[in-house]
VMD Tcl script that draws the C-alpha trace (Angstrom):
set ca {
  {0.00 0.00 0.00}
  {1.28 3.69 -1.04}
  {-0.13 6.82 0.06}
  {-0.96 7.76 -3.69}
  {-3.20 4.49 -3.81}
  {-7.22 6.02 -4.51}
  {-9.70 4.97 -2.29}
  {-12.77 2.77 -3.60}
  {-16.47 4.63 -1.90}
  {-19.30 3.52 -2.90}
  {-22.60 5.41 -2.64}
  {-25.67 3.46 -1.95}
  {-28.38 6.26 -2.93}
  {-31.61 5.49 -5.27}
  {-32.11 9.29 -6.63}
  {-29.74 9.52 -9.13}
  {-29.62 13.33 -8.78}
  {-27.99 13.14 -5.07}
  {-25.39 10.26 -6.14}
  {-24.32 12.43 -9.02}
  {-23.89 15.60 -6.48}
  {-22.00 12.96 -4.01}
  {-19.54 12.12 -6.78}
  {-18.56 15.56 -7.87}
  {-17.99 16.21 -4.12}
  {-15.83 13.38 -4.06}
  {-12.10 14.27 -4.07}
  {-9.42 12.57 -6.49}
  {-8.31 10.70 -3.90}
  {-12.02 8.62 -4.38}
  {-12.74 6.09 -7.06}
  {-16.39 5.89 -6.71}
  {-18.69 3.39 -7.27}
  {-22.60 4.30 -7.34}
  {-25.50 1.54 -6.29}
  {-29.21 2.59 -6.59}
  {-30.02 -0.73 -4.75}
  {-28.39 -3.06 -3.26}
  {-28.59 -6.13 -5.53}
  {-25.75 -3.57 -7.97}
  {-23.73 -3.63 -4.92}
  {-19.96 -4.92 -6.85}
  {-18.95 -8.11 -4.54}
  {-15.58 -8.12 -6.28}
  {-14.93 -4.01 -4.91}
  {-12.75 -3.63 -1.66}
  {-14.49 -0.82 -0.24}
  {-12.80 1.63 1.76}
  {-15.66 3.85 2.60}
  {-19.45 3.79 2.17}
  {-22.39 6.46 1.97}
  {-25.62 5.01 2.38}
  {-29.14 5.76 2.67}
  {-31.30 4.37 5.31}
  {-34.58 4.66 3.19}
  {-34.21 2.74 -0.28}
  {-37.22 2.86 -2.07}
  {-36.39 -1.48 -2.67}
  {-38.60 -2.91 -5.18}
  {-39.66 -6.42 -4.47}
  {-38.62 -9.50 -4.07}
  {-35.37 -6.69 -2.34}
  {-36.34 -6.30 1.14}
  {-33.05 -4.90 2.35}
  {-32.97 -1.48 4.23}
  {-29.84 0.76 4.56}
  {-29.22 -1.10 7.88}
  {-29.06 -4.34 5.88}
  {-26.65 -3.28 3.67}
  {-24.08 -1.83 6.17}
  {-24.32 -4.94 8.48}
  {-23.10 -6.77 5.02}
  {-20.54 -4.34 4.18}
  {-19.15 -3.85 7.49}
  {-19.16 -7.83 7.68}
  {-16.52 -7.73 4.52}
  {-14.43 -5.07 5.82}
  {-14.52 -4.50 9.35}
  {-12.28 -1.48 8.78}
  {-14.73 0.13 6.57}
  {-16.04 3.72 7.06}
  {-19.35 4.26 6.99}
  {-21.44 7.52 6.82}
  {-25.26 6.84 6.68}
  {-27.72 9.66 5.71}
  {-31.60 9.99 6.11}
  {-34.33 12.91 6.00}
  {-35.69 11.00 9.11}
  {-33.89 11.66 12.15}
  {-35.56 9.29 14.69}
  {-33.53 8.78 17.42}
  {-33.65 4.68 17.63}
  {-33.42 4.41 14.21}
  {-30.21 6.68 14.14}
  {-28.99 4.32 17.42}
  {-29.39 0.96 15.32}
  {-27.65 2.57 12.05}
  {-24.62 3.24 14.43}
  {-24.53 -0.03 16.23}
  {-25.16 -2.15 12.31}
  {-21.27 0.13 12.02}
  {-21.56 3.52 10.58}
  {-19.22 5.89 12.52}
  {-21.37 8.88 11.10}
  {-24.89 9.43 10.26}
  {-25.96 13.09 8.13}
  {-28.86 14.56 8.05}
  {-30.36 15.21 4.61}
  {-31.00 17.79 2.90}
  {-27.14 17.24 3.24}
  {-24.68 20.24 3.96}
  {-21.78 20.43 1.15}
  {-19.40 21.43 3.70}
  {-20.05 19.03 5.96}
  {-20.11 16.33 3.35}
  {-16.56 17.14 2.54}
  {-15.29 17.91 6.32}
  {-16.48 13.93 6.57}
  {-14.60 12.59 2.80}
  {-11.83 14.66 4.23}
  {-11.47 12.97 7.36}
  {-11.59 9.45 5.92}
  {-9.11 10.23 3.76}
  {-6.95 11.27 6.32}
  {-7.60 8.13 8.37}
  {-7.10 5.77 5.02}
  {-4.03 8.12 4.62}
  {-2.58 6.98 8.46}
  {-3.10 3.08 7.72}
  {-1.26 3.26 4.73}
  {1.30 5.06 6.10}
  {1.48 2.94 9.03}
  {2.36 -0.23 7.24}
  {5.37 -2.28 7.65}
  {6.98 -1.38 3.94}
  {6.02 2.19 4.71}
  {9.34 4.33 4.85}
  {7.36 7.76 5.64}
  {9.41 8.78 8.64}
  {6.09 10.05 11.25}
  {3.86 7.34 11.16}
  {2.16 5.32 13.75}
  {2.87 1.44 13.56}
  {1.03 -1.00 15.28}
  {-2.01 -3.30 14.05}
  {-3.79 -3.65 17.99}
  {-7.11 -1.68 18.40}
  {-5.53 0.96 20.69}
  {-3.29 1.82 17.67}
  {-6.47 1.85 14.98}
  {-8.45 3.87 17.91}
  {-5.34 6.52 18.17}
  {-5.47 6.78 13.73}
  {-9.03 7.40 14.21}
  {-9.06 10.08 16.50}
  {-5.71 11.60 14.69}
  {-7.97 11.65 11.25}
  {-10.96 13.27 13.04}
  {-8.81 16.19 13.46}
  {-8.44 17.05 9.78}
  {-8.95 20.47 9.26}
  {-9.70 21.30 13.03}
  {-8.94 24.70 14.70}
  {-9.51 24.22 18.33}
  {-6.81 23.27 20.80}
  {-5.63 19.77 20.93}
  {-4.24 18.49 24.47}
  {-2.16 15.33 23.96}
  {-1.71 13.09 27.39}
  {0.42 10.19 27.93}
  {3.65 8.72 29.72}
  {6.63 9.48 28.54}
  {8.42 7.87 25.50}
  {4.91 7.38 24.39}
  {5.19 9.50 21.26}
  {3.22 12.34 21.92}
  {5.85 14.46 19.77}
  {5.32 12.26 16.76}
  {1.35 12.56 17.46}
  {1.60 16.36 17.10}
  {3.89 15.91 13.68}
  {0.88 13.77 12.36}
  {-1.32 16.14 13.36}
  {0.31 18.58 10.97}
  {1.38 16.75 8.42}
  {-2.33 16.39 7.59}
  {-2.83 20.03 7.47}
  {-1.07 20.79 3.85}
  {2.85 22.16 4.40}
  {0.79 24.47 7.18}
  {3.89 25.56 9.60}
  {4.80 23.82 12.64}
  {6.69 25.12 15.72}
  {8.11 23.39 18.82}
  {8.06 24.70 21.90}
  {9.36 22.60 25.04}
  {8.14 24.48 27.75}
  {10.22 23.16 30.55}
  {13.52 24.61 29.29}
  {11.43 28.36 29.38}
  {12.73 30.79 31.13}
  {10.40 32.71 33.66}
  {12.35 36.21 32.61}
  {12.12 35.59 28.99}
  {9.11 33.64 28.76}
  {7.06 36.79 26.71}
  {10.07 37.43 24.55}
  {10.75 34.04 23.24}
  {7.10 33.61 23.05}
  {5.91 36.19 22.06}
  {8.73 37.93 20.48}
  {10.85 41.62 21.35}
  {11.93 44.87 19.34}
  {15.55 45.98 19.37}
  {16.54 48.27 22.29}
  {13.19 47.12 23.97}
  {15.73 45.36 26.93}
  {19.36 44.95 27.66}
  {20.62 42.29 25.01}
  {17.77 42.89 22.59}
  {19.93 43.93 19.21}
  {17.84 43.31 17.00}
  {13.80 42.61 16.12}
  {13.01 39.36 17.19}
  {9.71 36.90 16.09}
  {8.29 34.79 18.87}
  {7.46 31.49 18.86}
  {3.86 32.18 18.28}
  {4.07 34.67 15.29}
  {6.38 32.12 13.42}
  {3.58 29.37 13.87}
  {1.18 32.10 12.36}
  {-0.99 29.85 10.09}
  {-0.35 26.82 11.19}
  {0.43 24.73 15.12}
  {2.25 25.63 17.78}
  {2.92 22.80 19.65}
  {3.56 23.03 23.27}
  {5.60 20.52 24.96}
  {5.88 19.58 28.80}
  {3.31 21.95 28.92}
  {3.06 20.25 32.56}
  {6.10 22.38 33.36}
  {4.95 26.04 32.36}
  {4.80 27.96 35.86}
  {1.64 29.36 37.11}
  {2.50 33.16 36.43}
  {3.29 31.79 32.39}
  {0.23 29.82 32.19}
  {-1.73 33.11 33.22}
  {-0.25 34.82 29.65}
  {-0.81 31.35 27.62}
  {-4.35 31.50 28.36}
  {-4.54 35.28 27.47}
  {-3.24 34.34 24.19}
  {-5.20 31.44 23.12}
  {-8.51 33.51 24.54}
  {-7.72 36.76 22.21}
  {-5.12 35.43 19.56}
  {-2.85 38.60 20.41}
  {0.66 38.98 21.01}
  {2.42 42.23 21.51}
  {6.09 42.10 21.09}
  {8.35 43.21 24.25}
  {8.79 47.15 23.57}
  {6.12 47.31 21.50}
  {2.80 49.35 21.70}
  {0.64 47.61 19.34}
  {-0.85 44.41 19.59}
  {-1.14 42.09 16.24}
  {-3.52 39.10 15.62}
  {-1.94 35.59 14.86}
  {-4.11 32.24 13.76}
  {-2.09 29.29 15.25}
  {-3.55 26.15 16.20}
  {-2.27 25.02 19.81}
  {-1.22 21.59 20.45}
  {-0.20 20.93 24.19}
  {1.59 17.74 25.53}
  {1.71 16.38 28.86}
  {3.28 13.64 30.70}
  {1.20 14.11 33.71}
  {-2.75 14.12 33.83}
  {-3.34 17.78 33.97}
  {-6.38 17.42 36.08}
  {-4.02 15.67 38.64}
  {-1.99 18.64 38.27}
  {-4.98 20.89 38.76}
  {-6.06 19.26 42.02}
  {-2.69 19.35 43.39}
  {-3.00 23.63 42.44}
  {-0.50 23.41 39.79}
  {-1.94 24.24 36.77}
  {-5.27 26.18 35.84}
  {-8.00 24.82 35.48}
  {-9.32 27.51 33.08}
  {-6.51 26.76 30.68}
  {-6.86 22.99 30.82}
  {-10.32 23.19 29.58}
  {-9.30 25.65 26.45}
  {-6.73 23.13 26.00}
  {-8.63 20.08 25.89}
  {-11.44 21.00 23.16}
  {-9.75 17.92 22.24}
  {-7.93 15.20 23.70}
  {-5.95 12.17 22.82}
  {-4.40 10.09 25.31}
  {-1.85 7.04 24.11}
  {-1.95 4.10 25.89}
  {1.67 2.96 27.59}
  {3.55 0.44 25.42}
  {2.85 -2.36 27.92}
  {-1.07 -1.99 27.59}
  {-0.34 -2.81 23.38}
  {1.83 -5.26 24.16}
  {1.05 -7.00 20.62}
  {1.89 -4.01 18.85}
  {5.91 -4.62 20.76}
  {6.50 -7.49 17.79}
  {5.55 -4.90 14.64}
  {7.12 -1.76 16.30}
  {10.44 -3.43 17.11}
  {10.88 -4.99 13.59}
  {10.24 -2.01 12.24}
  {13.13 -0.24 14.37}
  {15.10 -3.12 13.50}
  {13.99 -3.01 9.57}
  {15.10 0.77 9.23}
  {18.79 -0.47 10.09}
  {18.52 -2.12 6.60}
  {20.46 -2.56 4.40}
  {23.85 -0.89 6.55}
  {23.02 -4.05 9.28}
  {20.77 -6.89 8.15}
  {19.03 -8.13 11.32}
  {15.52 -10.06 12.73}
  {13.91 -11.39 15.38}
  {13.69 -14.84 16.64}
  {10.03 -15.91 17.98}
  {12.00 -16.70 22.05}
  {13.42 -12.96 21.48}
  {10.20 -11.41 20.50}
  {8.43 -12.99 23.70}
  {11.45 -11.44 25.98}
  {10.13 -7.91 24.59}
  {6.70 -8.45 24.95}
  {6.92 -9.53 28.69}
  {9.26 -6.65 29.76}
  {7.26 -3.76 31.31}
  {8.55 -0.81 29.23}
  {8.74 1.94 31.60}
  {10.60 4.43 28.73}
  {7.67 2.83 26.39}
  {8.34 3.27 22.38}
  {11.54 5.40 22.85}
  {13.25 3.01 25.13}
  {11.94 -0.17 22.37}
  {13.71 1.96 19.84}
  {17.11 2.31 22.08}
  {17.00 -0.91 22.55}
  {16.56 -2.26 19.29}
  {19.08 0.06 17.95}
  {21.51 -1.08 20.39}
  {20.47 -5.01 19.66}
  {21.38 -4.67 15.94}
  {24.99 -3.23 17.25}
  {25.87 -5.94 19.75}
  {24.19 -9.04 18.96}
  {26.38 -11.22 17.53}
  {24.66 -13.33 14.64}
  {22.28 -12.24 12.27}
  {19.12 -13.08 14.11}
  {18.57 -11.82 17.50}
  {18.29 -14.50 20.29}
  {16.18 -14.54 23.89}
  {19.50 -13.80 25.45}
  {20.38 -11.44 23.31}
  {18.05 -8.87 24.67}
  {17.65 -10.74 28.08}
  {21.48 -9.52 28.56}
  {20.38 -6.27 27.27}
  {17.84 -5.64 29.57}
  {19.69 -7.13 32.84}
  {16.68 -10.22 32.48}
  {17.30 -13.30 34.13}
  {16.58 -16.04 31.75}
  {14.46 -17.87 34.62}
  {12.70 -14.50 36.11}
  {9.92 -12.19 34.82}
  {10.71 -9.01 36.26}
  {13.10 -6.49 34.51}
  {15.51 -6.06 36.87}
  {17.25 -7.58 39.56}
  {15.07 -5.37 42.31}
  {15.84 -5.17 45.87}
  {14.55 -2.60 48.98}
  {17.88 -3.35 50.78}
  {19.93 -0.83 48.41}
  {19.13 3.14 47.60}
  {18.22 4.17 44.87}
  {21.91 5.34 43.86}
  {23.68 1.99 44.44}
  {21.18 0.56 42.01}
  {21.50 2.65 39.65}
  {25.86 2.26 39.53}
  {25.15 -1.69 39.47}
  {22.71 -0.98 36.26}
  {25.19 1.15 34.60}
  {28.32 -1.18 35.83}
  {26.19 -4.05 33.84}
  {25.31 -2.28 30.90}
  {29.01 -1.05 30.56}
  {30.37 -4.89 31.13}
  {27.73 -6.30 28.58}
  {28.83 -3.52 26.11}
  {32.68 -4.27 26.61}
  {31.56 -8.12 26.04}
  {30.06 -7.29 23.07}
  {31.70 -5.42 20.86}
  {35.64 -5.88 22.41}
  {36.32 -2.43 21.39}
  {36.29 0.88 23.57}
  {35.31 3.04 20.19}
  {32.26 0.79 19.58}
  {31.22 0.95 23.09}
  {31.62 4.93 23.30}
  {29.55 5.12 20.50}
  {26.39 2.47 21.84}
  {27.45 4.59 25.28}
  {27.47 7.88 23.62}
  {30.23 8.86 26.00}
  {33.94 9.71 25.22}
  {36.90 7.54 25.77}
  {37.90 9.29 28.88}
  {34.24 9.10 30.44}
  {34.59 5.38 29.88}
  {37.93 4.34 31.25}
  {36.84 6.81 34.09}
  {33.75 4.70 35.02}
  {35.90 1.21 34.46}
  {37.69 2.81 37.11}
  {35.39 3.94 39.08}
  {33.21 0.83 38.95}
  {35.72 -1.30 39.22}
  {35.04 -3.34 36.05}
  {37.85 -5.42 34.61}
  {39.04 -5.20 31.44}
  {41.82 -5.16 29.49}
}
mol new
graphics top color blue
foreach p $ca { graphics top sphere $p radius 0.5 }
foreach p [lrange $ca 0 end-1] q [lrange $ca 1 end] { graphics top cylinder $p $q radius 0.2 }
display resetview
C-alpha cells in the first residue's frame, strides 16, 4: 500500500440526482462506485468507505434497508467507514444505524461542507493506515495493528482540518511528539513550531514567546519573532506543557482567549491564527487538584484530547514496532527477530515505552552477535534473568543510587563483552573515551 493508492467509496443512494452531487464532491483521492439498490452492490470491490441511505425505495422480491446493507458491508471489511444519511432523524433508528457500524450518520438535505469535512477525514484516516504499514518508509507514522493503535489513527484523522486546541496526554516515551507531527502533516505544508516548555525561562518567557523589538531590553539587538508569530498559520505545539509555571500559564491562556501577542517594547498588539497543540506527561487534572496548573486553561486546552496508551497496555503491537526499528537499520546491518526474542520484549514492562523499544533495538542490531537476534540477546540487554519475569534484579535493601551504579556497571560490562572495542562501546554509550575508562575505574570493572 502507497499513500498515492485512490480509495474505492461507494454510494448506496436510489435518486440519481444526489449520487451524481455525491460524486462531484468526491475528491481525487475517491474512485467511486454508485448503487441505486443493493442487488448492484460490486462483490468483487474492496471498499474503503461507504455512503448510504437508510430509506431505499427497494422494489420487491429486495427487502433490504440501509441497515441491511451496512451490516453486510461492514461484515466484509470491518475497517470500513461508513457515513449513513436519512431525511428521518428518529432517534432509535439513528442508534441501530450506528450499532449495524456507521461511525457517522448526516442529516439530509445534506450540507456540502459538511459532506466534505467527513470525505476529508476518511481520507486522512485511510491516509494513516497506509502510512502505518510495515513497507512504509514515511518517517512520522504510527505502527502498530492492535485496536488501541487503529483507535489513536481514528481520533488523529478526526482532526483534519480542526482549529480548536488539541491536548495530547500520555507517559513518557509514548510518542506524543510524533502525534503532534501527524497532526500537521495532515494540514497541507501548514507551519509547525516546537516549543518545550520546561527549558522556558520565567524572565524571557514573553520574549521568546511572544517575540521583542531591538533596544526594547538589555541584550535585545535586533527585532526578534516569537514562537507564536512564526507558527502564524499553522500549530504551535507546546511541549511539557506540565512544566509552564503558574504566572506563564496566566499569559498562555490570554493568548489562546484573544489570539494577540504584543512584542516586548512594542505598543501595538497584532492578531496571529495558530492552532495550539499541548503535551503532557502528567494528567493535567491531577496537576490541577494538586493547584498546579489552571483549570481555566486545561479546559481551552482540551477542546480535544488524545491520550496514548503505555507500550505495555499494546503489548502485541511490541512485535511490529520493534521490527520495524530493527527493519530501518537495513540494508547498513541486516538483522531479525527470533520468535524466544520477541516474547522477551513483549513480557518486559517498558517503563521508557516506544523510545526506550527503539534504544533498545538500535543497540540489539549493534551488539548481537549473529544475524538473528536471540532470547538472550536482549535478556542480557535488559539485565533479564533467563528464569525471572521481572526487569531487573530489584531489591529494597539498596538506595536508589547503588542501584543505579550496578545498572550502569552491567550495561558497561555487557557492552565491553560485546563489541571488544572501547570506540564501539563509546559510541552504543554515547560517552567519550575518557568518560569510559573513568567509570571502568570507578566501577571497578575489569578489562583489558
Amino acid at each position: 500500500m502507497n499513500t498515492h493508492q485512490q480509495l474505492n467509496l461507494l454510494i448506496v443512494e436510489d435518486d440519481p440526482s444526489l449520487s451524481a452531487s455525491l460524486k462531484l464532491l468526491a475528491s481525487d483521492f475517491f474512485k467511486v462506485y454508485v448503487a441505486q439498490k443493493p442487488s448492484l452492490i460490486p462483490d468483487h470491490v474492496f471498499f474503503h468507505a461507504a455512503i448510504v441511505d437508510m430509506h431505499l425505495e427497494v422494489v420487491p422480491p429486495e427487502a433490504a434497508d440501509g441497515i441491511d446493507v451496512i451490516k453486510k458491508l461492514v461484515k466484509k471489511n470491518p475497517q470500513l467507514e461508513v457515513v449513513a444519511m436519512s431525511g428521518n432523524l428518529d432517534r432509535h433508528m439513528m442508534e441501530k444505524t450506528i450499532n449495524a457500524g456507521a461511525q457517522r450518520f448526516l442529516a439530509k438535505p445534506l450540507s456540502a461542507e459538511e459532506l466534505n469535512s467527513v470525505l476529508e477525514k476518511i481520507e486522512a484516516y485511510w491516509k494513516l493506515r497506509f502510512t502505518g504499514h510495515e513497507q512504509s518508509k514515511q518517517k512520522n507514522k504510527l505502527v502498530g495493528q492492535s485496536t488501541s493503535a487503529e483507535n489513536l489513527r481514528k481520533k488523529i484523522a478526526s482532526l483534519k482540518s480542526e482549529k480548536n486546541p488539541v491536548l495530547i496526554e500520555g507517559e513518557t516515551g509514548v510518542g506524543k511528539d510524533v502525534v503532534a507531527q501527524i497532526l500537521n502533516s495532515q494540514e497541507a505544508n501548514k507551519p509547525y513550531v516546537t516549543v518545550n516548555c520546561s527549558a522556558l525561562s520565567e524572565n524571557l518567557f514573553e520574549s521568546e514567546f511572544f517575540g521583542h523589538i531591538k533596544g526594547s531590553f538589555t541584550g535585545a539587538d535586533t527585532n526578534k519573532i516569537g514562537f507564536a508569530e512564526a507558527a502564524h498559520g499553522g500549530d504551535l505545539f507546546l511541549d511539557e506543557i506540565e512544566a509552564l509555571p503558574l504566572s506563564q500559564q496566566a499569559k498562555l491562556l490570554r493568548f489562546i482567549e484573544s489570539g494577540e501577542i504584543r512584542k516586548v517594547g512594542a505598543k501595538d498588539s497584532q492578531h496571529v491564527q495558530v492552532r495550539i497543540i499541548a503535551a503532557s506527561n502528567i494528567p493535567l487534572k491531577q496537576l490541577i487538584a494538586e493547584k498546579k496548573f489552571r483549570e481555566d486553561l486545561f479546559f481551552r486546552l482540551s477542546a480535544h484530547r488524545i491520550e496514548i496508551p503505555a507500550l505495555r497496555d499494546r503489548t502485541e503491537d511490541i512485535p511490529i514496532i520493534a521490527q520495524y526499528f530493527i527493519d530501518n537499520e537495513k540494508p547498513k546491518r541486516n538483522k531479525s527477530f527470533d520468535a524466544a526474542a520477541l516474547d522477551v520484549l513483549k513480557k518486559y514492562n517498558w517503563p521508557g515505552n516506544i523510545r526506550e523499544l527503539k534504544r533498545v533495538c538500535e543497540q540489539l542490531v549493534l551488539v548481537s552477535p549473529l544475524p538473528i537476534i536471540r532470547d538472550i540477546d536482549v535478556q542480557k540487554l535488559l539485565f533479564i534473568s533467563s528464569t525471572a519475569d521481572s526487569a531487573t534484579y530489584l531489591s529494597l535493601e539498596q538506595s536508589l543510587e547503588d542501584f543505579l551504579k550496578k545498572q550502569e556497571k552491567k550495561f558497561i560490562e555487557f557492552c565491553l563483552t560485546q563489541t571488544k572495542d572501547i570506540d564501539k562501546s563509546c559510541d552504543i554509550l554515547k560517552i567519550s573515551k575518557s568518560s569510559l575508562y573513568k567509570k571502568i575505574k570507578d566501577l571497578g570493572i575489569n578489562y583489558e
